[in-house]
Residue, then its C-alpha position, 0 to 999 in steps of 0.5 A: x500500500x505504502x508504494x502505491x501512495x508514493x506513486x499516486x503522489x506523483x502524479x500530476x494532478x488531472x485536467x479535469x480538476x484543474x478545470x473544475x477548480x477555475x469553475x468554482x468547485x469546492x471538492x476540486x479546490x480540496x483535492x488540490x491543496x491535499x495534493x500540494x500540502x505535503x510538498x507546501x510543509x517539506x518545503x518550509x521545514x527544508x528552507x527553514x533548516x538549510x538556513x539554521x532557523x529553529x522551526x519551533x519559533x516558525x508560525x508554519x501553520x500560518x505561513x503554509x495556510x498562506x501558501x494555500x491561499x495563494x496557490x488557490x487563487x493562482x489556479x482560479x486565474x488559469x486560462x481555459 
């Protein structure tokens, strides 16, 4: 189960959710930052150690919602 997971997780995500999210609906919204926010939170933890920050002074929670909130508006702006 734990290979098939790894795949899935690679894959890039379909042309019809991405068309369903600039159409407006809420469950294509969800899968997309289900699928972005594993990537949003590793990369916050990897920059925040390769520059020597200690992580638990780090809003992350914060500062990935914030990443979410731009990536949602990034893709509502795709042109069909």
């Amino acid at each position: 189960m734990r290979m098939r997971m790894r795949s899935v997780r690679n894959e890039l995500l379909s042309q019809k959710i991405i068309l369903e999210v600039v159409k407006g609906n809420e469950k294509a919204v969800y899968k997309v930052v289900r699928y972005y926010e594993k990537k949003i939170h590793n990369t916050f933890i990897s920059t925040a150690r390769k520059k020597g920050i200690n992580i638990s002074y780090m809003p992350l929670a914060d500062m990935e919602q914030e990443v979410v909130i731009h990536l949602i508006i990034a893709v509502k702006r795709f042109k069909l």
